[in-house]
C-alpha positions as CSV (number, residue, x, y, z in Angstrom):
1,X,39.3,43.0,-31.5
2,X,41.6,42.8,-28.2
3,X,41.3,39.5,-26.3
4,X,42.8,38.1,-23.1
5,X,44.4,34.4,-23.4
6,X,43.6,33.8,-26.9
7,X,43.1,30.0,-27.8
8,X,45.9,27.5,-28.9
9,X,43.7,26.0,-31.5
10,X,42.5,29.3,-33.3
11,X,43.4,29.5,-36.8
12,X,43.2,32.2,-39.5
13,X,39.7,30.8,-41.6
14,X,37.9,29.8,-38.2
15,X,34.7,30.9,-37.8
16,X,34.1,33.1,-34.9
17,X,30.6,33.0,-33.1
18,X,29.7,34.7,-29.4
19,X,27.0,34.9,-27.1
20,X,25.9,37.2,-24.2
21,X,24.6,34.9,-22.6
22,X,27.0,32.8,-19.5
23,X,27.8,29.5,-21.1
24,X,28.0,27.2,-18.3
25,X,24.5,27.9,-17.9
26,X,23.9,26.6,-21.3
27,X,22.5,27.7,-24.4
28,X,18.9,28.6,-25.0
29,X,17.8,26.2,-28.1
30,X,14.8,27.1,-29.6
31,X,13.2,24.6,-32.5
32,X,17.0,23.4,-33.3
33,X,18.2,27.0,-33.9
34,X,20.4,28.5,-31.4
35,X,18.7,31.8,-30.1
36,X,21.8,33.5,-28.1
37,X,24.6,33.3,-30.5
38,X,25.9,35.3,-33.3
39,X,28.5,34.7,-35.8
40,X,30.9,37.2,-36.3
41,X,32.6,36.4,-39.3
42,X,35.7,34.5,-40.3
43,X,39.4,35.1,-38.2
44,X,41.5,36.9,-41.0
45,X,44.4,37.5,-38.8
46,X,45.7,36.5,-35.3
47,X,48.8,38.5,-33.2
48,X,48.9,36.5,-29.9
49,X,51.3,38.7,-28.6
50,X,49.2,41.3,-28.2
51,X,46.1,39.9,-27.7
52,X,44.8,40.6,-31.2
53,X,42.2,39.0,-33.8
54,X,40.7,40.8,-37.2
55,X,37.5,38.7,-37.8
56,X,36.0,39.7,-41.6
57,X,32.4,39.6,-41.5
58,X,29.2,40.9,-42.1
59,X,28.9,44.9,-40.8
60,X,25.5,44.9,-39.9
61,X,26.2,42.5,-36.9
62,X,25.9,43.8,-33.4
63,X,29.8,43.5,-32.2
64,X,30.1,41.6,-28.6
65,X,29.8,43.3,-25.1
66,X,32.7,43.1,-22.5
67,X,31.7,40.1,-20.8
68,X,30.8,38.1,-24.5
69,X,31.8,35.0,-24.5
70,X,33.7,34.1,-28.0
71,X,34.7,30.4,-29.5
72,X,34.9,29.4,-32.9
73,X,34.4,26.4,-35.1
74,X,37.1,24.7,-38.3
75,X,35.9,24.1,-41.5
76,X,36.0,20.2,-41.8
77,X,37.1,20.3,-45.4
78,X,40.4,22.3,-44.6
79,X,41.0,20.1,-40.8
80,X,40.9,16.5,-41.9
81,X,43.4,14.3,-42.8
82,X,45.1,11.3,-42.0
83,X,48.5,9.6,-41.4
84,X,51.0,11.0,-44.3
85,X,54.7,9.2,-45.1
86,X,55.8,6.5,-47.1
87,X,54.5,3.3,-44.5
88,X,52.5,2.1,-42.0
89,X,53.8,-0.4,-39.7
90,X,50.7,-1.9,-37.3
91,X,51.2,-4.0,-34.3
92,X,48.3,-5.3,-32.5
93,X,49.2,-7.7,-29.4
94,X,45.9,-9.5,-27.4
95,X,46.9,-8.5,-23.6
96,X,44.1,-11.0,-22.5
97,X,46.1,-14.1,-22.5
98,X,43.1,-16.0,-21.5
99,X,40.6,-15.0,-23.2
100,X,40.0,-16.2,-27.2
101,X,39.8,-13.1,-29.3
102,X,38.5,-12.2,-32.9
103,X,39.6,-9.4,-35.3
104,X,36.5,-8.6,-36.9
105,X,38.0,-5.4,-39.5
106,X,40.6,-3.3,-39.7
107,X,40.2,-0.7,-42.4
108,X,43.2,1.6,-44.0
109,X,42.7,5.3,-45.7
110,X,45.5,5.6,-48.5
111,X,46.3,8.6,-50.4
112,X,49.3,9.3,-52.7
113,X,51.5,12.2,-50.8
114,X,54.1,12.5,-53.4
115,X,55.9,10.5,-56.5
């Protein structure tokens, strides 16, 4: 599929939905399912240079018309993570010299990134 301006954040294992439909108008909802958009599939390969995405998908879904509009979602699973390295160094300073302050939590997420 040839597009135009193809987005930073794209990555090969996105999902890849579109709809006909003009999105700054909005999105018709209809009892919490969305009526006007269709996935495609998931992006198996991405040439910016010339504009190009393979999306592997189903083949019975209708592909989108020149004016489509096309995003795409991450799977959570393979997007998270947090700070990696050997420390952390924290500095917290109270710019409100006169006002009193509390601290109430301060919470760390640890994993072992090599031994």
């Amino acid at each position: 599929m040839q597009i135009d301006n193809i987005n930073d954040s794209l990555q090969i294992g996105d999902t890849v939905y579109y709809t006909s439909s003009n999105p700054s108008g909005g999105f018709n909802v209809n009892n919490g399912s969305w009526e006007d958009i269709t996935k495609l599939g998931t992006c198996s390969f991405i040439n910016r240079n010339l504009g190009f995405i393979r999306i592997s998908g189903s083949l019975n879904v209708e592909p989108p018309g020149a004016n489509s509009y096309l995003f795409f979602s991450k799977d959570k699973l393979a997007n998270l993570s947090s700070v990696k390295g050997y420390y952390a160094e924290v500095k917290m300073i109270n710019n409100e010299y006169s006002k009193r302050s509390e601290l109430f939590q301060i919470a760390l997420g640890a994993d072992i990134s090599s031994k």
